[in-house]
Backbone as a printed PyTorch tensor [residue, N CA C, xyz], in Angstrom:
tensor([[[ 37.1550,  85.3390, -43.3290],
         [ 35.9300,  84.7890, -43.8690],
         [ 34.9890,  84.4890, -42.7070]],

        [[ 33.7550,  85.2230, -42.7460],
         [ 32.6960,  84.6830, -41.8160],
         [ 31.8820,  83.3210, -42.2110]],

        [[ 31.1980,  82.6770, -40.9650],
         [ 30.4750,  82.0360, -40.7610],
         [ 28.9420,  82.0260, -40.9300]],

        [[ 29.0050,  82.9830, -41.4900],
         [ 27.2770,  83.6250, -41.6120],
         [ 27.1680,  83.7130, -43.2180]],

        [[ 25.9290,  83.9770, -43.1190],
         [ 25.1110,  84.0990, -45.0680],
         [ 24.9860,  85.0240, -44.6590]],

        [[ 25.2050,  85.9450, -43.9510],
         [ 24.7050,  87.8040, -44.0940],
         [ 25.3190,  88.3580, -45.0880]],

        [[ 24.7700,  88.4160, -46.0860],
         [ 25.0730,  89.7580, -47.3060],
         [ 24.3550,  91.4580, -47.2050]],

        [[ 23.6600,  91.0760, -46.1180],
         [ 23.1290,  92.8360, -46.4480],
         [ 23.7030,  93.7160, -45.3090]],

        [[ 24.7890,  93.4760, -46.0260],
         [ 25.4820,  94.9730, -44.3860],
         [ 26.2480,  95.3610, -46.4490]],

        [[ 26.8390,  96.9890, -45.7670],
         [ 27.1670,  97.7680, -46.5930],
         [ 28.4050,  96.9210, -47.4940]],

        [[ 28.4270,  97.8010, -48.7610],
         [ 29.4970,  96.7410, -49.3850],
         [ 30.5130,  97.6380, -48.3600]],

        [[ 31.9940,  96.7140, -48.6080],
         [ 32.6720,  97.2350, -48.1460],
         [ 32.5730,  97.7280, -46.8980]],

        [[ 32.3810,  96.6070, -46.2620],
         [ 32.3060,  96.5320, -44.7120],
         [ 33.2830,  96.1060, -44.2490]],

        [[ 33.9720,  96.5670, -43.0360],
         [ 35.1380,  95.8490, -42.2380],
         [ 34.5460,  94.6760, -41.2020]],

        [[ 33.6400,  95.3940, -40.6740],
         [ 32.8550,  94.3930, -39.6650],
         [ 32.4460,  92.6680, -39.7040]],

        [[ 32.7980,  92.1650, -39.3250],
         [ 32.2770,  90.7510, -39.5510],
         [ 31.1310,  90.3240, -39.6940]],

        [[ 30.7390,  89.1790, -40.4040],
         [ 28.8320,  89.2920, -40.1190],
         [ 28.5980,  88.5550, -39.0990]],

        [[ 27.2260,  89.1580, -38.7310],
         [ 26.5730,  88.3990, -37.6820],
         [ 26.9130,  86.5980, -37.5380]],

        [[ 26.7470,  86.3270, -36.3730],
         [ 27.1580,  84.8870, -36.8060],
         [ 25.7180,  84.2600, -37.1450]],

        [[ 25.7180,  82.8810, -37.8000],
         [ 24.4390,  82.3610, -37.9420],
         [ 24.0260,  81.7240, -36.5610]],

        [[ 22.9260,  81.6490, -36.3980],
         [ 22.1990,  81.0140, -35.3520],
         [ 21.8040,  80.0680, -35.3620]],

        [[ 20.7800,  79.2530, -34.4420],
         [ 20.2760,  78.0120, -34.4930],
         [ 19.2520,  78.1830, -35.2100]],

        [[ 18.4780,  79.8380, -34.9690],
         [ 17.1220,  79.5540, -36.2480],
         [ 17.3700,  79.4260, -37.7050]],

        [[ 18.3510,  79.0000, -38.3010],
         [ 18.2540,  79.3410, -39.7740],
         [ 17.5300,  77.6400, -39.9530]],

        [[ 17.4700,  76.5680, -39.2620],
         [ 16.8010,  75.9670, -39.9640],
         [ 15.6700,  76.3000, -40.0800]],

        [[ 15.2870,  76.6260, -39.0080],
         [ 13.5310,  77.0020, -39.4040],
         [ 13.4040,  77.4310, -40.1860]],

        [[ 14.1520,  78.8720, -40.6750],
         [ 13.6660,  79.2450, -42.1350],
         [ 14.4490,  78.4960, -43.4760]],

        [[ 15.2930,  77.5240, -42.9510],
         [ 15.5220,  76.2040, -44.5500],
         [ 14.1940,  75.4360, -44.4300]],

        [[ 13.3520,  75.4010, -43.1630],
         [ 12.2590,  74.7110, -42.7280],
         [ 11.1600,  75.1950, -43.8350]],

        [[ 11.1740,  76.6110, -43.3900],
         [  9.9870,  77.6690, -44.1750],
         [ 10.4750,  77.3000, -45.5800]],

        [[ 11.1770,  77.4620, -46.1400],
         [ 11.8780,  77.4530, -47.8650],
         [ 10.9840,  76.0210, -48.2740]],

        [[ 11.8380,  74.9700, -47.6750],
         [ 11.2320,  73.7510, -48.0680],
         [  9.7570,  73.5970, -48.4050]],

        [[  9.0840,  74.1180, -47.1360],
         [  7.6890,  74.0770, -46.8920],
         [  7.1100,  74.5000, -47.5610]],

        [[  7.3950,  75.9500, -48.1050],
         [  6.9980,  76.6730, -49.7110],
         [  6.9670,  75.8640, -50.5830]],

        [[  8.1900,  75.1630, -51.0350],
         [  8.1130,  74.1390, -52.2170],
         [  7.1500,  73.1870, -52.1960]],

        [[  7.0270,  72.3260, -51.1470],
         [  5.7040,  71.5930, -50.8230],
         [  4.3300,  72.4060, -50.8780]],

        [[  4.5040,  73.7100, -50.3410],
         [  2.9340,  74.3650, -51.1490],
         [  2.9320,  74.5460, -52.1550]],

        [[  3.9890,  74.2180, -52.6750],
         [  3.4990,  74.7770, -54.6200],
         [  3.6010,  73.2620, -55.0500]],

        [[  4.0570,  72.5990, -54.7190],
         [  3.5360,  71.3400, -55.1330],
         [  2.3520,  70.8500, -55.0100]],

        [[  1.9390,  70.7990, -53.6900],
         [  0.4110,  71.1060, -53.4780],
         [ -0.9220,  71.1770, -54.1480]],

        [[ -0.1170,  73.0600, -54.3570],
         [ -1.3350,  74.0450, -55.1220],
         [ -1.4250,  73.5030, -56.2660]],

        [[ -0.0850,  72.7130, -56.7400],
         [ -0.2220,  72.8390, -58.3270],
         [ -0.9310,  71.3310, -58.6010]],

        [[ -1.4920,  70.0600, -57.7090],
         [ -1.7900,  69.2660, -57.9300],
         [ -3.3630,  69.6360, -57.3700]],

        [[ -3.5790,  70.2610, -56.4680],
         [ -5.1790,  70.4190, -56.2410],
         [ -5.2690,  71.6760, -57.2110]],

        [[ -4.9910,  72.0470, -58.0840],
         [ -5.3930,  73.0860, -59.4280],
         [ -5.5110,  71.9850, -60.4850]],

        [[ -4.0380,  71.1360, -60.7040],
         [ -4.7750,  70.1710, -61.4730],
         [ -5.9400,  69.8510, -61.2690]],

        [[ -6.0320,  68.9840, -60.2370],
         [ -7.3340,  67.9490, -59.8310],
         [ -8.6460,  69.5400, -60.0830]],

        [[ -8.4260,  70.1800, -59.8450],
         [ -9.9900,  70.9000, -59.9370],
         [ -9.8310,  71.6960, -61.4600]],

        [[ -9.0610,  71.3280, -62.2410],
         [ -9.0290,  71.3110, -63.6980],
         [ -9.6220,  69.8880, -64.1970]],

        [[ -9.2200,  68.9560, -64.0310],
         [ -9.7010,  67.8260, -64.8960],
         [-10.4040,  66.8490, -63.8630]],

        [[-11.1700,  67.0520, -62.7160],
         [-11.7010,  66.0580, -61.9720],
         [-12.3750,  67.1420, -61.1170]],

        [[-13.1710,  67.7670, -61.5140],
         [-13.7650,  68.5890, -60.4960],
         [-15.1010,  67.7320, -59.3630]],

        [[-15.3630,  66.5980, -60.1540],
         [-15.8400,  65.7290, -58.7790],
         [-15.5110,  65.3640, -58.1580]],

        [[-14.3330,  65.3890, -57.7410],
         [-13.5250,  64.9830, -56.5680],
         [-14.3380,  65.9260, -55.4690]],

        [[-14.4190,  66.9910, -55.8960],
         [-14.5600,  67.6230, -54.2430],
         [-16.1960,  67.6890, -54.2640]],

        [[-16.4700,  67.9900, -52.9000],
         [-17.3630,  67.6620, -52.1730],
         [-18.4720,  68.4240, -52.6840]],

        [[-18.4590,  69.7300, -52.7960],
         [-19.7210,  70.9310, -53.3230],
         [-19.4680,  71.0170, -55.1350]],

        [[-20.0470,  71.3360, -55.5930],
         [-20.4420,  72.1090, -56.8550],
         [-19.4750,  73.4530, -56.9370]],

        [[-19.3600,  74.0310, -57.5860],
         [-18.6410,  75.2280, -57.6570],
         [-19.6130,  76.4690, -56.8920]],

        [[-20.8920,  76.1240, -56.9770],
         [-22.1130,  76.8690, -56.2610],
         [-22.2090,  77.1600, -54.8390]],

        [[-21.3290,  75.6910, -54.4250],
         [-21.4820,  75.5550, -53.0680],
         [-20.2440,  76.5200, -51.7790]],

        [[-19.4820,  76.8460, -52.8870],
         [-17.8560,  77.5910, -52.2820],
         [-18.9560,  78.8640, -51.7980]],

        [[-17.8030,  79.4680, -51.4570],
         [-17.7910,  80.5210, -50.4660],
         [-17.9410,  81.4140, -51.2550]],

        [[-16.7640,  81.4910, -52.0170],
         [-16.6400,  82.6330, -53.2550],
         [-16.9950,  81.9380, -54.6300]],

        [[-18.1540,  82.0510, -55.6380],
         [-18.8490,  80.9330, -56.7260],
         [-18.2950,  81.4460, -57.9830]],

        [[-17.3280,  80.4660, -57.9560],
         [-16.6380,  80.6870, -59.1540],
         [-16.1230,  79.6290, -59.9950]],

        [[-16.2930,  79.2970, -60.8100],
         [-15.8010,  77.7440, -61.6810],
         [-14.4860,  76.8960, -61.2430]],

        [[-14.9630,  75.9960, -61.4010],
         [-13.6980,  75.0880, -61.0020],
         [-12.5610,  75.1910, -61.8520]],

        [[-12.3590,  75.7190, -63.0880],
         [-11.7140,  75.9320, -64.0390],
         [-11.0090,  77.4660, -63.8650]],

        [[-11.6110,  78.1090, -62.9550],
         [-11.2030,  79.2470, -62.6360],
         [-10.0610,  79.2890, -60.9210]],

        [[-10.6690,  77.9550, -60.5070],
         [-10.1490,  77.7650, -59.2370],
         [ -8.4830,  77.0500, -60.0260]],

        [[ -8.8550,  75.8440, -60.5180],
         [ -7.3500,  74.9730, -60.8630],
         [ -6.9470,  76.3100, -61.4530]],

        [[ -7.0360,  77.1720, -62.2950],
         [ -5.7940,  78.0510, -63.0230],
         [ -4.9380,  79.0320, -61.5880]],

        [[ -6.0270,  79.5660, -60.8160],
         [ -5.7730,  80.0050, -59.6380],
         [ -4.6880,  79.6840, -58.9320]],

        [[ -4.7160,  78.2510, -58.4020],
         [ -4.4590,  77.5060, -57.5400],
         [ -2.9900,  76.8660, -58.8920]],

        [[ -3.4070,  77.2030, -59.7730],
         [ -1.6470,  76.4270, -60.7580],
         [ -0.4350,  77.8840, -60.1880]],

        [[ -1.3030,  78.6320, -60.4800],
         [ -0.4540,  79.8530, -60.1970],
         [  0.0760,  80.7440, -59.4480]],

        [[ -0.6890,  79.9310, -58.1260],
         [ -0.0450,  80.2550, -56.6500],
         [  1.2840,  79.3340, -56.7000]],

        [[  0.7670,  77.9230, -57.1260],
         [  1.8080,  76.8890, -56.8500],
         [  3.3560,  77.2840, -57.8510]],

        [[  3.2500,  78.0570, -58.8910],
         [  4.4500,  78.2430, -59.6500],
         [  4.7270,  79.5130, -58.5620]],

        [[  4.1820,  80.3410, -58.1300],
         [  5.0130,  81.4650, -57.6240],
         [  5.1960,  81.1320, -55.8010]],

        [[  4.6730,  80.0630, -55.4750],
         [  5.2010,  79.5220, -54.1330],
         [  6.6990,  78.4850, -54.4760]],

        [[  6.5590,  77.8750, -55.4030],
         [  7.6910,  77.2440, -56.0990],
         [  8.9650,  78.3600, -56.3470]],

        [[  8.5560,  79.2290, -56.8770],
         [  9.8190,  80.4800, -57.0600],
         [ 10.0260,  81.5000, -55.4310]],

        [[  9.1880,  81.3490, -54.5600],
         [  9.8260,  81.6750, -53.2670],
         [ 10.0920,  81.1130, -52.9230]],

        [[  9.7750,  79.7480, -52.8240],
         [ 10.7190,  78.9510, -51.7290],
         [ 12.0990,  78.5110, -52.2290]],

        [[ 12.1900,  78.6380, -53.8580],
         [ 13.0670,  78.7000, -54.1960],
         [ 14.5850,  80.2180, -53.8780]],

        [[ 13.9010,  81.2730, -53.5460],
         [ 14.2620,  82.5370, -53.3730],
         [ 14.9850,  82.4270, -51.9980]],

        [[ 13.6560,  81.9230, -51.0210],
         [ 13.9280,  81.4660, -49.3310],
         [ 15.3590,  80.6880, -49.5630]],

        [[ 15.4690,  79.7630, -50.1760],
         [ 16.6470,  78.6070, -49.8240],
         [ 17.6410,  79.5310, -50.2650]],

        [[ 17.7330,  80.4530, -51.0000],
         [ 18.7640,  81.2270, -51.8770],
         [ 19.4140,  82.1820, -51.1210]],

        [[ 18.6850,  82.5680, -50.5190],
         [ 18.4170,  83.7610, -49.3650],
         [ 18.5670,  84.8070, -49.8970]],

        [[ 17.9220,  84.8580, -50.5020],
         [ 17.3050,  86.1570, -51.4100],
         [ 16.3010,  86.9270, -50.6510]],

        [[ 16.4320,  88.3440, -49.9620],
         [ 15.3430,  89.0350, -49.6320],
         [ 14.1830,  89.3790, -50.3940]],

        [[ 14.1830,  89.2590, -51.9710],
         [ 12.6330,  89.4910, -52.4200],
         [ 12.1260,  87.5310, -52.6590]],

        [[ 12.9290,  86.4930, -52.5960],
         [ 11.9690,  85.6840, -51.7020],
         [ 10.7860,  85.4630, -50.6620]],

        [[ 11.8960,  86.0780, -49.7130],
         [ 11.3310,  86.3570, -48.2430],
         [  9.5730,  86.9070, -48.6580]],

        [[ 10.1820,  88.2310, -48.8980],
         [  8.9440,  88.7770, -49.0540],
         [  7.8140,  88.2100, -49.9920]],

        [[  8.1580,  87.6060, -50.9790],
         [  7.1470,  86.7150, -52.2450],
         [  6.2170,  85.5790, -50.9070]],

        [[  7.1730,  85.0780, -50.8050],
         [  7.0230,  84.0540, -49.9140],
         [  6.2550,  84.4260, -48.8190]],

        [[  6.0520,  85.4000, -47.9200],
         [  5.2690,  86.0310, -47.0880],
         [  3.5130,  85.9580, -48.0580]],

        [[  3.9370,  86.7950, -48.6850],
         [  2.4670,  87.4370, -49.4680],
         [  1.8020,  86.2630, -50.5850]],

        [[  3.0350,  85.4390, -50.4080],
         [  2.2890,  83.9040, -50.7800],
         [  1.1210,  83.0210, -50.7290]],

        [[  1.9660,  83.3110, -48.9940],
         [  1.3830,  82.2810, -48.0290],
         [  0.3130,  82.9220, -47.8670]],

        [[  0.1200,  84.1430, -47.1800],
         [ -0.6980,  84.8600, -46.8220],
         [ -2.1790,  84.7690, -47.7930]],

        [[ -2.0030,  84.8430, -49.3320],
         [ -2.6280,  84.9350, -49.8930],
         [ -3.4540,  83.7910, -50.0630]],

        [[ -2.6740,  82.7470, -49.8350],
         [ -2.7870,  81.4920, -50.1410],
         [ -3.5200,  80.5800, -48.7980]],

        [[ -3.4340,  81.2260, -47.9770],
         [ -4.4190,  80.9800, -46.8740],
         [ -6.0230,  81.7140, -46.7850]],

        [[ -5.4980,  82.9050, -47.4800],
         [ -6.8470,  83.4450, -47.8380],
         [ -7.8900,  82.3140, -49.0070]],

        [[ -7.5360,  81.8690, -49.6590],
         [ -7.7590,  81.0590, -50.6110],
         [ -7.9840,  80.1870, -50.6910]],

        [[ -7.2820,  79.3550, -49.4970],
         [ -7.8300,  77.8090, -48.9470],
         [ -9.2670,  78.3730, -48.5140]],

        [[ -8.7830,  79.1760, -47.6860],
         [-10.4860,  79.6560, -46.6600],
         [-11.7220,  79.7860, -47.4840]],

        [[-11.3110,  80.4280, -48.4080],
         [-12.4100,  80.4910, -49.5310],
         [-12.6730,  79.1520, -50.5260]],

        [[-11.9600,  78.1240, -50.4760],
         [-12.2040,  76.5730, -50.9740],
         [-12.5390,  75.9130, -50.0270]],

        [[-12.6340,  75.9450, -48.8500],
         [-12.5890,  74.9540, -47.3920],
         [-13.7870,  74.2150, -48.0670]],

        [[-15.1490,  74.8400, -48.0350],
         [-16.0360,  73.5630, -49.0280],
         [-15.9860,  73.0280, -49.3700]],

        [[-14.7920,  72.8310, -50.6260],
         [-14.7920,  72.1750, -51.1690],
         [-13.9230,  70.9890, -50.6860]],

        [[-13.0070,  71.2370, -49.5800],
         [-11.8100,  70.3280, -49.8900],
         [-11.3650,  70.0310, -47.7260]],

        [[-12.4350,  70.4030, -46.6860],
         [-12.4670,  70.7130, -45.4850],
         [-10.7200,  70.4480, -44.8810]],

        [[-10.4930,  69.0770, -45.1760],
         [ -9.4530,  68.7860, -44.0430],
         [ -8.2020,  68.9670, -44.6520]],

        [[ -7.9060,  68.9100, -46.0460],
         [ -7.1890,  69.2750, -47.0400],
         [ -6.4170,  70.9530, -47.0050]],

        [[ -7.7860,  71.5510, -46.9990],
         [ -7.6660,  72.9440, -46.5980],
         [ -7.2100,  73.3600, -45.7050]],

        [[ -8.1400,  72.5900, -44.5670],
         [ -7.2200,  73.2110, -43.4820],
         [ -5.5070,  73.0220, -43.2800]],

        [[ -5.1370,  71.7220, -43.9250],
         [ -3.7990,  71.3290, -43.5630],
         [ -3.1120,  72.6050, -44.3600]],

        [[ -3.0630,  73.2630, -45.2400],
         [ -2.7240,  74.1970, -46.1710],
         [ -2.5770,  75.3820, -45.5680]],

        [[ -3.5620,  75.5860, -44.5960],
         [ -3.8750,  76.8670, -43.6740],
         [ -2.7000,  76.8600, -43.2700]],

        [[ -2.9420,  75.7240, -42.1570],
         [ -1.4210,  75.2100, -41.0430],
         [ -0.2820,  75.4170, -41.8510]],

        [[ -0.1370,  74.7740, -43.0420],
         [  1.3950,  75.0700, -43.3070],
         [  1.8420,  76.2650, -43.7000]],

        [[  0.9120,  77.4090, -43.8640],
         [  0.6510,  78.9860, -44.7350],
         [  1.4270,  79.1610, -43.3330]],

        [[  0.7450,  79.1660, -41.8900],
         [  0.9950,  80.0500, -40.9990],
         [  2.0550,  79.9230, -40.7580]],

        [[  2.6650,  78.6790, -40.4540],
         [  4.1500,  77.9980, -39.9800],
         [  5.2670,  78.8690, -41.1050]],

        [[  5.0290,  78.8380, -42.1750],
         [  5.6880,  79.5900, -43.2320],
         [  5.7890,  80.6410, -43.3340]],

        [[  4.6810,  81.7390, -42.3630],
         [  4.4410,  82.9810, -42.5300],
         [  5.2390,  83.3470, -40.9160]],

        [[  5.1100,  82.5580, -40.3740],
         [  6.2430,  82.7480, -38.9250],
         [  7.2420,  82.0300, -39.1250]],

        [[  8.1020,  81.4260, -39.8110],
         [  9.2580,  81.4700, -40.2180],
         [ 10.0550,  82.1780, -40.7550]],

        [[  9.3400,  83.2070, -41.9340],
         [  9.9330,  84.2820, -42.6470],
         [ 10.1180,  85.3050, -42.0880]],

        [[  8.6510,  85.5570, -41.1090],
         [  9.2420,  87.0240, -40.4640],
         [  9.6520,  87.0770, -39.4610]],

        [[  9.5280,  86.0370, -38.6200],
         [ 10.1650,  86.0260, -37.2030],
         [ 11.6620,  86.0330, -37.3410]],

        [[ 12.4100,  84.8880, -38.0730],
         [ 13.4070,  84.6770, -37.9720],
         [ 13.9880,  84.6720, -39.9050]],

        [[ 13.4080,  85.4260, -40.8790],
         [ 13.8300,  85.3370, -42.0710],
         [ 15.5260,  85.8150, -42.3860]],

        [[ 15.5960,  86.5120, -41.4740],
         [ 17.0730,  87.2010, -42.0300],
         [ 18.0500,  86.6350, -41.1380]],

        [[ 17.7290,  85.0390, -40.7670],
         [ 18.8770,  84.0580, -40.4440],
         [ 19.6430,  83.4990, -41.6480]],

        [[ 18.8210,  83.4430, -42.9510],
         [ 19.2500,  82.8700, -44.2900],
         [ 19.3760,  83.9190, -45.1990]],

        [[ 20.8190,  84.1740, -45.4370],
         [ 20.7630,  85.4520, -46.2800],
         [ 22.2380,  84.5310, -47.3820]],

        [[ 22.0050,  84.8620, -48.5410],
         [ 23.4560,  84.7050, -49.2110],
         [ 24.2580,  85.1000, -49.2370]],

        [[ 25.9080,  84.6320, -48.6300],
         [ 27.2040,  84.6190, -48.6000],
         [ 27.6880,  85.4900, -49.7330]],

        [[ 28.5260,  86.5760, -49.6760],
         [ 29.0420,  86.8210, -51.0110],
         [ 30.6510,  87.3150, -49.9900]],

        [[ 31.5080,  86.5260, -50.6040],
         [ 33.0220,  86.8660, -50.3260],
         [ 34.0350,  88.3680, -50.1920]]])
């Protein structure tokens, strides 16, 4: 029995798996951190569903002018599918990984295009997109699931 979550070597392998390393927290780091962006997304989608005065501009004033009602559904539905990668990440599921990449990615695109509305908020969102987006690919295939 190995010491590693490596499942993607051939079935029926003799070889041992890789051993795990010191980076796999970073990417239990990245997993977590996903979950906190979809928690996030899914409370600033609320808030720009039922409190759109909270933020600072008009819907006129964004980057990209599009209703606030169009932003919270947006922003609900990053947060359920950042919720199901980071759920994927902790699993070590490779189509995590990848969800979770094109997540973040997307999802930084998206702050950028709300920053108006929401400046320091946004940016913190940026920061945690990138940290998440260099966790997965730098070191993603430290967390892979065990199968006996």
């Amino acid at each position: 029995m190995s010491t590693s979550y490596a499942s993607e070597r051939p079935s029926g392998a003799t070889s041992p798996a890789p051993p795990v390393t010191g980076w796999v927290g970073l990417v239990v780091f990245g997993g977590i951190m996903l979950l906190t962006l979809g928690l996030f997304q899914g409370i600033e989608g609320a808030v720009a569903l039922y409190h759109e005065r909270f933020y600072l501009v008009t819907s006129d004033g964004l980057l990209l002018e599009m209703d606030y009602q169009v932003w919270g559904w947006t922003h609900l539905l990053f947060g359920l599918l950042s919720l199901t990668a980071g759920a994927g990440v902790l699993l070590g599921r490779l189509w995590g990984r990848i969800l979770g990449v094109l997540i973040t990615f997307l999802g930084a695109l998206l702050h950028l295009l709300f920053l108006a509305a929401s400046p320091v908020w946004c940016t913190i969102l940026i920061s945690m997109d990138i940290l998440v987006i260099y966790a997965l690919t730098a070191h993603g295939g430290e967390v892979r699931r065990h199968r006996p």
